[in-house]
N, C-alpha and C positions, 0 to 999 in steps of 0.2 A: 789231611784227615787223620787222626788221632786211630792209631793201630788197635784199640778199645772200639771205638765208632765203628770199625769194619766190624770187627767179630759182632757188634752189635746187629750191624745193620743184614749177616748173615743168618742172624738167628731168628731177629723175627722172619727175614725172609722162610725162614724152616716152620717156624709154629704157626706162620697165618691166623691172625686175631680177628679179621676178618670183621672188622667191623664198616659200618658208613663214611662216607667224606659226603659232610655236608654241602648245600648251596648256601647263599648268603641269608636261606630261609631259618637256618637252625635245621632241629633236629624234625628230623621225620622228612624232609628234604632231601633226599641224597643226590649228589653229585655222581657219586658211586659210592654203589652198593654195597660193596665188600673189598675193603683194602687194608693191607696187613700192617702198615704206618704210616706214618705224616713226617718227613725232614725237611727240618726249616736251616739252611744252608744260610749262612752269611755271607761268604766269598765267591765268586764265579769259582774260583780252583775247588774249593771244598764242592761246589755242585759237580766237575768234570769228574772228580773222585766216585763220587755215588753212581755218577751212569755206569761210569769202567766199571763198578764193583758191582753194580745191579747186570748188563752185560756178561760179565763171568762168570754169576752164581746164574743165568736164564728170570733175572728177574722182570717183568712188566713193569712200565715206569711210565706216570704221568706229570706234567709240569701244571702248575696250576697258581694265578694270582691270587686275586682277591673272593673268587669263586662265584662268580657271576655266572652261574649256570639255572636253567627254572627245571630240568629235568636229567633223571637218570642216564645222562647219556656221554659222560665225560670221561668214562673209564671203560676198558673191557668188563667182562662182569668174573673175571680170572681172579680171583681173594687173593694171591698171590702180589699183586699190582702193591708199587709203592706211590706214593704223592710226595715230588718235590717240591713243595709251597716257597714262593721267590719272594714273600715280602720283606723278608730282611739284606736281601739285594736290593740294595736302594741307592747305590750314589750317583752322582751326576757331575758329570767331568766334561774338558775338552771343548768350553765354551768358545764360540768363536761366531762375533757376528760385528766385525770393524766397523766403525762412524761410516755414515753415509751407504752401506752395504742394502743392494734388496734383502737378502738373504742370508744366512747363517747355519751354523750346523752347533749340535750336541751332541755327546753320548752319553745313554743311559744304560743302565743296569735293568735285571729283568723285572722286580718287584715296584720298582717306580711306576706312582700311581698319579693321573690324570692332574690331579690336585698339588703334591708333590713338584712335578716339573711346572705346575703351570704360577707356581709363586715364586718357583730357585728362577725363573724366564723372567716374570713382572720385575723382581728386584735386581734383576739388569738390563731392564729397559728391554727385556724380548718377549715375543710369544710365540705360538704354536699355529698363530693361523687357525682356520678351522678345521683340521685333522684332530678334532674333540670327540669326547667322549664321556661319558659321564664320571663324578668327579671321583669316587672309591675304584676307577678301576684304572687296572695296569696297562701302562701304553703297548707293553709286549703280548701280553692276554688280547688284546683287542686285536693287535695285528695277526697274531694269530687266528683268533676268531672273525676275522673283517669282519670288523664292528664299523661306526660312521656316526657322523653327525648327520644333520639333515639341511642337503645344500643341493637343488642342482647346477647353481653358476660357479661355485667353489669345489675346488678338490677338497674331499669331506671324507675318503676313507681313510681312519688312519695312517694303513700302509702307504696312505701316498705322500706321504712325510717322512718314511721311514727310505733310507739313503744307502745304509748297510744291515743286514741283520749277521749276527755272531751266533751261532746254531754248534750246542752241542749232539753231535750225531749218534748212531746206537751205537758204535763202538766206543764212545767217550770223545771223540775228537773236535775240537772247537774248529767250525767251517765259518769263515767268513762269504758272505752272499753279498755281490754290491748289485747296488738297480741295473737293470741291462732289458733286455727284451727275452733273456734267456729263458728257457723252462726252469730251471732250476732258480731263478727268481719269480717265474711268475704263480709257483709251486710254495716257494717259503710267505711271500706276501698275505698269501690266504693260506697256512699250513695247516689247520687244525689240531695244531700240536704233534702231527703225524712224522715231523723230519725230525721230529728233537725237540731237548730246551731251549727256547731263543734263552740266551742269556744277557746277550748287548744289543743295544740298538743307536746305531747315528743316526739321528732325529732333525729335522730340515726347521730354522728358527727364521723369525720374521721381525723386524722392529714390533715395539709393541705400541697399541693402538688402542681408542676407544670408540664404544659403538654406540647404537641405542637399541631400545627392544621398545614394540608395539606389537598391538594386538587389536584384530575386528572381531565383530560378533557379522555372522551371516548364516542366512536359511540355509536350511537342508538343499535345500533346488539350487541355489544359486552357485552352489558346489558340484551337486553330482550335473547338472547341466551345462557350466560354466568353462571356461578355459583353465583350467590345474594346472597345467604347464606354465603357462601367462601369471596365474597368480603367484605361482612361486618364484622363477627361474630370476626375476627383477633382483632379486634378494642375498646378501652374503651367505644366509641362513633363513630357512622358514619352515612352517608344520602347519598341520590341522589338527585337531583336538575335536573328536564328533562326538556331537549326543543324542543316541538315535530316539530316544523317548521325547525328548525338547524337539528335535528336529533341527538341530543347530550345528553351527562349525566356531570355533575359536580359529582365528588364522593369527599364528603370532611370528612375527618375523623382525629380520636382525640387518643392521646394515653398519659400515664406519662413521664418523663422524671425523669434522676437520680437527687436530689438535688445540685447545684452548674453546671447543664450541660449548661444555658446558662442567663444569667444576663438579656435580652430582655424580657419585658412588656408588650405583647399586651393586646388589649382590644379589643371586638370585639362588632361590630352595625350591627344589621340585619335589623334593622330598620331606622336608621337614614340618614336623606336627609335634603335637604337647600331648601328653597323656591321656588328658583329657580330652580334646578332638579325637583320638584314637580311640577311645571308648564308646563315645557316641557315635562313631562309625561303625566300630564294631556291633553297636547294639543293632541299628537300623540294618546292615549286612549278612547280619549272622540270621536275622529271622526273616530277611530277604531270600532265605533259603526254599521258603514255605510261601511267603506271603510278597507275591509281586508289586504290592504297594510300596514298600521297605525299600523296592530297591528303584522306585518310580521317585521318593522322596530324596533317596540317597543320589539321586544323579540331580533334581533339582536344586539339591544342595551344595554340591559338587561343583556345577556349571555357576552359581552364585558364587561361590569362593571364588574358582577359576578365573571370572571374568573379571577383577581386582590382580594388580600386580603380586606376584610375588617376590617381591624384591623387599628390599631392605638397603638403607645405607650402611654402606660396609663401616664407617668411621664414627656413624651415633647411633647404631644397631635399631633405630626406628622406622617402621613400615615407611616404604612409598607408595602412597594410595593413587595416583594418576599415572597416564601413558603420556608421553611417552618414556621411558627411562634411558637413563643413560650410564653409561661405567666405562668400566677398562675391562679390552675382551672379554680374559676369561671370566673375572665374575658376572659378570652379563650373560655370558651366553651359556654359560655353567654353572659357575657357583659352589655351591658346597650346601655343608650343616648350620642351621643359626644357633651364635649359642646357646648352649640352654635346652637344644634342640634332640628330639630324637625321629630317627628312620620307623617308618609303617613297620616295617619287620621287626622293629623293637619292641614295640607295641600289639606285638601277635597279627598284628593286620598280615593275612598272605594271600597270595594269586597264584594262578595260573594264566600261560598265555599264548599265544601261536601268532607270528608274525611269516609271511610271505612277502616275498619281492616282486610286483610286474613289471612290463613297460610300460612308459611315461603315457605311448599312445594308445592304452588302454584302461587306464589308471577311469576314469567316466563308468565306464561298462563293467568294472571291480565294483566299483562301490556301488553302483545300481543294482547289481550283480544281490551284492550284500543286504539292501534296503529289500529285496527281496522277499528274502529269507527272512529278514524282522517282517515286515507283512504279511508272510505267510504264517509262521506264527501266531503276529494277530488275529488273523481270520481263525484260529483254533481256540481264542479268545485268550492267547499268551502274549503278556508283553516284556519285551524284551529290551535291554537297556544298560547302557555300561556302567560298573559297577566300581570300575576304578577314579578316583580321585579327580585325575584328568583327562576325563573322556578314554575314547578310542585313540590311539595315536598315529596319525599318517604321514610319515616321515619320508623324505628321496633323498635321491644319491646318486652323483654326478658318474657318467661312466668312469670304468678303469679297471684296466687288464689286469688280470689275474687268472688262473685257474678253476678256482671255485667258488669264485668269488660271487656277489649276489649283481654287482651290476656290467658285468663284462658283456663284450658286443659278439656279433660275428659268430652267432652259437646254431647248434643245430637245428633246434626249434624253429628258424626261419624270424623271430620276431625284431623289429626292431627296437634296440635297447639304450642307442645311441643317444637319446635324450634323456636318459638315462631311465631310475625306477622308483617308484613308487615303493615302499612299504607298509605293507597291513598290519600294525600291531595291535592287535586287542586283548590287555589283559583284562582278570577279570578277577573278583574275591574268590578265596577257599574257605569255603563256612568252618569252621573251628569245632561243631560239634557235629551230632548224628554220625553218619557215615561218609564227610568230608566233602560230596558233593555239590556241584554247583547249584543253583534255580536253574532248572529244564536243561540238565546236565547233556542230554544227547545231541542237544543244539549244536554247542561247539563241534562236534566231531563230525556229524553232517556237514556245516559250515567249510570247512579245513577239508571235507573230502569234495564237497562241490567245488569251492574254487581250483584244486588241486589239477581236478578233469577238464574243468573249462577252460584254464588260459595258462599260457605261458608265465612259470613262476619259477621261485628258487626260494628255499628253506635259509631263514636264520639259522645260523650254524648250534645255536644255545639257548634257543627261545620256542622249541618244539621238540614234540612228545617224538618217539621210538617211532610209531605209529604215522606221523607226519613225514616223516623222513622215508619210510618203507611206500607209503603211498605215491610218492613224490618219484621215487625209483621208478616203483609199477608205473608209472605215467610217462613213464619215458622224459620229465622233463629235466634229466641234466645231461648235458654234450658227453656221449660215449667216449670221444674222443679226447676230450680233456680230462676225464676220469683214467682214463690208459695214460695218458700224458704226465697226469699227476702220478699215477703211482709206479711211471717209472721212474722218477725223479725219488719215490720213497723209498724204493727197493736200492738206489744208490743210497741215501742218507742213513737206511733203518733197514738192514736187510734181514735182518732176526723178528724183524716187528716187536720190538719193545715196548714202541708208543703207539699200539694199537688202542683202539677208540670203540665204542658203540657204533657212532657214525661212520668211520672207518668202514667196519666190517658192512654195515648197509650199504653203503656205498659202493661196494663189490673191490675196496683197495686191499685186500689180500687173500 
């Protein structure tokens, strides 16, 4: 690093500009609230510089990808805090995966993004397996945040792909972590950014493959009554999509296919809308604010699109109107942007949302749990109903050790996690005008504080309020003892707490 760069990055550390670090929402979104720069590092070396140098001067220092956060909770709220943003870390080295091999290994860089490894993989004949994630974010961001696909028969958390992590520590010093049973690996796998910047990752490859994707429509009852374990666990990949106004379920799920079973390319968008679709949702959402009809249309509209593929052939960019579909893993089970294409956030469309983990043998008495709450509700003559795009999202994820992670076994709670967990995602619109509140805005936080008290859960690390996380404490539901486990494992990596967190501090790690 250029001896200009230090005295720079001393100065601002002196003046604190104190301004926002965005989420992927834009502005009025903060990731954190008040941070005195943004360094966008190109080199692994030039990042070990900045921590040393931020170390020296007592600076706070956070790592951050693509910035997949929904709420204020990424940084201390210290204005002093810097962001090292890793998306110009991007290379990908040290392919190895020999003719004939089950398996194979990469290494990436911190900035490498889901989409990014998963075409340098396709264009040699490898993939990723389903340690996926959606397609703008950083394989290292995710590990960090145990993020996941949604699998319970496949290893589906990222970290479980991930073979070594290369962690710059609060003193600057690049630790290599390899998998072991250790605390000190089962501390970095789910790190919350709290040991450092991951800045490398050896990444676990697979020959590459093609799948197919389907999808059923089924009632409300035949879900919350039905076998959830049985329906999914058959599958490489599977979800629900609930629409509690319709009373329905979208169950769309993913499996291989034999080599040569069918020549068809899809590509799949979870995100992708035209300006004009965005407008017209925006219109029916935003007065869905006031008027619960708006947003009674908006989900019948939603579950009509929904129930039509979203795919496209990747090679004549023309819809696939029929199931079942077929591709090459990742754009199947991921996908990307369609040309041409822009993201809900581009088009002002924005959310809020709160996601919870249970176990698998509870997962029935959750969403009954939830149908609830929407009927109770209705009896007050309120209806209630999702307002996002695709439904509610109930995603699982197969057990796996970690720390803090959301589907580890063996915890103090008593519960059993070993079939793994369920997650409750529900996001929902942020009206654009008035005073930014939802329709019957108290709902959710009721919501999030009932399930909280009632059952055995664990917080998305990135996908809940201050609020959520502090409740979640009060309830006693995270293992004491892995909480002391983890942070002694931090107090060796970060003994100055550089990379303190919101979360962190709730947490009781410092």
């Amino acid at each position: 690093m250029a001896p200009a760069m230090l005295v720079a990055f001393a100065l601002y550390a002196s003046l604190v500009r104190a301004e926002p670090y965005n989420t992927f929402d834009g502005p009025g979104f903060p990731a954190c609230n008040n941070v005195s720069t943004v360094y966008k590092p190109t080199t692994v070396d030039e990042t070990i510089t900045l921590v040393r140098t931020a170390a020296q001067n007592g600076t706070p220092v956070r790592a951050s990808g693509k910035g997949h956060m929904w709420y204020d909770t990424m940084c201390s709220d210290n204005p002093s805090t810097v962001i090292i943003r890793t998306e110009n870390l991007n290379r990908i080295t040290d392919l190895s995966l020999p003719p004939g091999a089950q398996d194979g290994s990469v290494m990436i860089e911190a900035g490498v993004t889901f989409f990014q490894l998963a075409e340098y993989l396709h264009a040699n004949n490898a993939s990723m397996g389903y340690t996926l994630v959606n397609w703008n974010i950083t394989l290292a961001g995710s590990i960090a945040m145990g993020a996941h696909r949604s699998s319970l028969r496949e290893d589906s958390m990222v970290a479980a792909g991930a073979l070594e992590l290369h962690i710059i520590d609060g003193n600057g010093q690049l630790r290599v972590v390899k998998r072991s049973n250790s605390d000190e690996w089962l501390a970095a796998s789910t790190s919350l950014g709290l040991l450092g910047v991951i800045a490398k990752v050896k990444f676990k490859i697979y020959p590459d493959f093609k799948v197919y994707a389907k999808q059923d429509i089924l009632e409300e009852k035949a879900v919350l009554d039905g076998d959830i374990y049985g329906m999914i666990v058959p599958y490489g990949t599977a979800n629900f999509w609930w629409w509690p106004y319709l009373r329905k379920f979208h169950l769309r799920y993913y499996d291989p296919v034999p080599a040569g079973f069918s020549d068809q390319e899809g590509f799949q968008s979870t995100f992708s809308v035209t300006k004009a679709e965005a407008d017209i949702a925006a219109g029916l959402l935003n007065s869905g604010k006031i008027l619960p009809t708006s947003n009674m249309a908006a989900e019948t509209l939603f579950f009509s699109l929904w129930s039509a593929p979203n795919f496209r052939d990747k090679r004549t960019d023309t819809a696939i109107t029929t199931w079942p579909v077929y591709g090459w893993n990742y754009d199947v089970l991921i996908g990307g942007l369609y040309p041409g294409y822009g993201t809900q956030w581009d088009y002002g469309l924005r959310g809020e949302t709160l996601e919870l983990a249970f176990p698998i043998p509870l997962a029935n008495a959750v969403l009954k749990r939830v149908r609830q709450a929407f009927d109770a509700e209705l009896a007050k003559g309120i209806v209630m109903t999702s307002t996002y795009r695709s439904g509610i999202n109930i995603k699982f994820g197969k057990a796996y050790e970690d720390l803090l992670g959301q589907v580890s076994t063996g915890t103090a709670d008593g519960a059993d996690w070993t079939k793994g967990a369920m997650m409750f995602d529900f996001p929902t619109f942020k009206p654009n005008w008035g005073d930014g509140k939802r329709f019957n805005e108290e709902f959710y936080g009721r919501l999030a504080r009932d399930l909280i008290a009632t059952f055995p859960c664990r917080p998305h690390w990135t996908k809940n309020t201050r609020e959520v996380f502090e409740v979640t404490v009060a309830n006693g539901k995270l293992d004491p003892s892995r909480l002391a486990r983890f942070k002694s494992v931090r107090q060796q990596f970060d003994p100055k707490g550089m990379f303190k967190s919101v979360v962190g501090e709730i947490l009781g790690l410092y």
